[in-house]
C-alpha positions in Angstrom: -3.7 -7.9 5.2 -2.9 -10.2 2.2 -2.8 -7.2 0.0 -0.5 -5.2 2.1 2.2 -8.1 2.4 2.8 -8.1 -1.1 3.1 -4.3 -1.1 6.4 -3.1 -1.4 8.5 -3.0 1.7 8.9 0.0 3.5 11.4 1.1 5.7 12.7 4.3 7.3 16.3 3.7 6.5 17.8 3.1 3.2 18.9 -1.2 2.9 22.9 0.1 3.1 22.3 1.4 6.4 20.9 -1.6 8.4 23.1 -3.4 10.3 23.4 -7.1 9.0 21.1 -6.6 6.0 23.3 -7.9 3.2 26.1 -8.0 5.2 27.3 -11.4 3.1 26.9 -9.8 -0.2 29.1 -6.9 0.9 31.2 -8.8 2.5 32.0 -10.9 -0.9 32.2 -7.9 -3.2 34.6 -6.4 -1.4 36.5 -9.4 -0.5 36.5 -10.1 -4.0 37.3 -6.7 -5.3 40.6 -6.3 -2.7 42.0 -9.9 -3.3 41.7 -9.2 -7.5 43.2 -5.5 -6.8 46.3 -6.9 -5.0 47.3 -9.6 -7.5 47.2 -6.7 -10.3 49.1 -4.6 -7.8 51.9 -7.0 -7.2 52.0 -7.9 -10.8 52.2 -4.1 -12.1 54.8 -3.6 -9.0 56.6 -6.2 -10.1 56.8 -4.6 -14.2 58.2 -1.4 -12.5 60.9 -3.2 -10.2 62.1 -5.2 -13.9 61.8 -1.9 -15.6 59.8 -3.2 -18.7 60.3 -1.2 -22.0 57.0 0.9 -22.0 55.7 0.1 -25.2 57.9 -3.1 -26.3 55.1 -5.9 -28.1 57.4 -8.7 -26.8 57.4 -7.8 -23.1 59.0 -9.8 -20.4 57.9 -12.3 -17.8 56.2 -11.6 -14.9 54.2 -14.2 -12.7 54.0 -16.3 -15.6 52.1 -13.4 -17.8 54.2 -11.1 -20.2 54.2 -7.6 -19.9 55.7 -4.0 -20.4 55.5 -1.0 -19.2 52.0 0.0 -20.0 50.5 -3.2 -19.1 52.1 -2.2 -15.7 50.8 1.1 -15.5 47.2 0.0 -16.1 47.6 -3.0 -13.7 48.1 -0.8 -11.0 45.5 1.9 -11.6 42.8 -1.1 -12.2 43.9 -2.1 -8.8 43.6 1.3 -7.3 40.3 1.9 -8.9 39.1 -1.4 -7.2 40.7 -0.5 -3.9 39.4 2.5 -3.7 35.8 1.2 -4.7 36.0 -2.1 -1.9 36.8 1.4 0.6 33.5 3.0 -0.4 29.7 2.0 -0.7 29.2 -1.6 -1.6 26.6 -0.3 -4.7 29.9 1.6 -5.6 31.9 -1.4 -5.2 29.6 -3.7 -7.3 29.1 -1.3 -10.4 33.2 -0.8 -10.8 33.6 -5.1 -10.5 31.0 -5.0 -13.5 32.4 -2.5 -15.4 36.0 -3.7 -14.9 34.6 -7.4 -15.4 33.3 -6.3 -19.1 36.6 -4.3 -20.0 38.3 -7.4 -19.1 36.9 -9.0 -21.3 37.2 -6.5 -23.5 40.4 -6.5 -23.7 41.4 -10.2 -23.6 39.3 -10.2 -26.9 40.4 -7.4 -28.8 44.5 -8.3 -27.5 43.3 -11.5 -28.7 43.1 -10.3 -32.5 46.2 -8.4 -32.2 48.3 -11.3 -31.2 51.7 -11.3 -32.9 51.2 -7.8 -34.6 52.7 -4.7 -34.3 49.7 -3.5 -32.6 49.8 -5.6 -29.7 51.0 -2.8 -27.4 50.7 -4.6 -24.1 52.9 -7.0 -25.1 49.8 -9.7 -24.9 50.5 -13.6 -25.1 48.0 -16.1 -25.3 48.2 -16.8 -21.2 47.6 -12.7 -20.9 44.1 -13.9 -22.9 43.0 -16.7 -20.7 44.3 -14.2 -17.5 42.2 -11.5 -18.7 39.4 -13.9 -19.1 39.5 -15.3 -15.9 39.6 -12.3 -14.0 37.0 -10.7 -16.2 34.4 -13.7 -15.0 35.7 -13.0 -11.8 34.9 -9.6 -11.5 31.7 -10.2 -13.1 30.3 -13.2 -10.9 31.3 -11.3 -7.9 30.2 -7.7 -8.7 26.9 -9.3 -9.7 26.7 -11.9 -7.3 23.2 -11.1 -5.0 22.5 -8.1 -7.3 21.4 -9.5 -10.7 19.4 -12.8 -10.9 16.1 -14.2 -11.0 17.0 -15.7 -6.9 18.8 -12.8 -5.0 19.9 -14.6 -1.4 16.8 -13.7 0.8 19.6 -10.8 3.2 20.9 -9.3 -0.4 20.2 -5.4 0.0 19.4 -5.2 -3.8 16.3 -7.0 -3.3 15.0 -3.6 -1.2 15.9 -0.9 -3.5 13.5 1.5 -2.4 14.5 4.6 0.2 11.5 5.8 1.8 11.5 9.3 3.3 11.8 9.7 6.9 8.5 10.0 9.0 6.8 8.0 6.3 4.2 5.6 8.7 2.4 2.6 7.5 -0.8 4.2 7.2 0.6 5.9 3.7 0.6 2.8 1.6 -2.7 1.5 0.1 -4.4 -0.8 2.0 -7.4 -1.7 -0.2 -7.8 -2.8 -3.7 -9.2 0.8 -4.9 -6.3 2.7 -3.3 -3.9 0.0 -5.2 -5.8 1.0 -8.1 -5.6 4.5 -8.0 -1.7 4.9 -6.9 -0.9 3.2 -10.9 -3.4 5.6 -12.7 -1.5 8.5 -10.3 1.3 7.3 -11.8 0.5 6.8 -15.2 -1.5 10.7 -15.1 2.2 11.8 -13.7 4.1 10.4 -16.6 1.5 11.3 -19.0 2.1 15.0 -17.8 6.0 14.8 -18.1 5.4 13.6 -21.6 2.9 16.0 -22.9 0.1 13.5 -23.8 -2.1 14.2 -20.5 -5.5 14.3 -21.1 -7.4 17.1 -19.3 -9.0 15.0 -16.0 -5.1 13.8 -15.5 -3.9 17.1 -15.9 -6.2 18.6 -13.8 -6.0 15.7 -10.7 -2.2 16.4 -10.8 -2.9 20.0 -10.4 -5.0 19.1 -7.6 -2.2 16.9 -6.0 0.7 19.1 -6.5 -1.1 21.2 -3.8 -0.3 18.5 -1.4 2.5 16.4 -0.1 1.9 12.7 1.6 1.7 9.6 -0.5 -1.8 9.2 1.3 -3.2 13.1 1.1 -2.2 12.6 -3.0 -3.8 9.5 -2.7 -7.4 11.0 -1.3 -7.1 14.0 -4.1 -7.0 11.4 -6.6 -9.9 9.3 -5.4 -12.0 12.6 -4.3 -12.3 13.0 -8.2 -14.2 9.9 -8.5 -16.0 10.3 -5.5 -17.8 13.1 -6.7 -18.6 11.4 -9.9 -16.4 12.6 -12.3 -14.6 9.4 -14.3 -11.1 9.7 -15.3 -10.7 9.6 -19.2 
């Protein structure tokens, strides 16, 4: 019983599906993810309503931030991009708030060198740079938050990764120390095969296995090798 309880957990239903699990992560991600999206929004909005020069490097006011047409244009997409993500999965959801997070900052550093030169295309000013900053650590914190860490919240959904197949039953996962022992050397025979540096007791076990299907039926091929007396090299 103490072996099986730090076994990995098995369910019958993917984490994304269970009502409640990780409801408070989602819940943040996608908060997050709208309220960021409708600040760009109204900002880019408000860049087409002053109809900012497209490419001008001094760009106008708006909300405090300067801007121009292209800083407009991308405002808006970023924002649809997020929408549309918050509307979908929350997995979804969390990769785009990282990968808009690190462009962010990506771009508050890079508009950072081009400050005051003719290649400052979206019309950045220093307060663009802090903006970009901020939201970038936003985006980050948030599209990370109970998915990346040493102490995931004990309801996040990323702490139960795994998606077991329908009809699975309890009676598939190892239960004793030698049946722990022989799903890793499965597993190490299986990779060794992939990668062409199987030796011929692996290869031969994973011949046998291939001819069945359940974790456990693989898992009494494997052992029925060393049963008979034959060590695995």
């Amino acid at each position: 019983m103490a072996l099986r309880q730090h076994l990995p957990h098995r369910t019958n239903r993917s984490s994304e599906d269970r009502p409640g699990l990780g409801a408070r992560v989602y819940a943040v991600q996608r908060i997050g993810a709208v309220v960021v999206a409708l600040v760009l929004l109204v900002f880019g909005l408000l860049g087409f309503a002053n109809q900012l020069a497209f490419f001008s490097t001094r760009g106008e006011r708006i909300l405090g931030l300067s801007s121009n047409g292209l800083l407009s244009t991308i405002s808006v997409v970023m924002a649809l991009v997020l929408l549309v993500a918050a509307a979908r999965s929350p997995r979804v959801t969390s990769t785009i708030m990282i990968v808009a997070g690190s462009l962010f900052l990506l771009s508050a550093l890079v508009n950072l060198a081009v400050l005051r030169t003719s290649f400052n295309i979206l019309a950045f000013q220093f307060q663009n740079v802090v903006f970009s900053v901020v939201v970038g650590l936003l985006l980050l914190v948030l599209g990370a938050y109970g998915r990346i860490g040493g102490h995931l919240p004990p309801d996040s959904p990323y702490t139960h990764p795994r998606t077991v197949v329908q009809g699975d039953s309890d009676h598939e996962f190892p239960s004793t120390p030698a049946e722990v022992e022989a799903e890793h050397a499965m597993r190490d025979a299986e990779v060794a095969v992939v990668q062409h540096v199987a030796s011929f007791d692996q290869r031969r076990r994973v011949a046998a296995m291939a001819q069945v299907h359940s974790r456990a039926d693989r898992r009494r091929v494997w052992m029925s090798f060393d049963e008979g007396g034959r060590e695995l090299h």
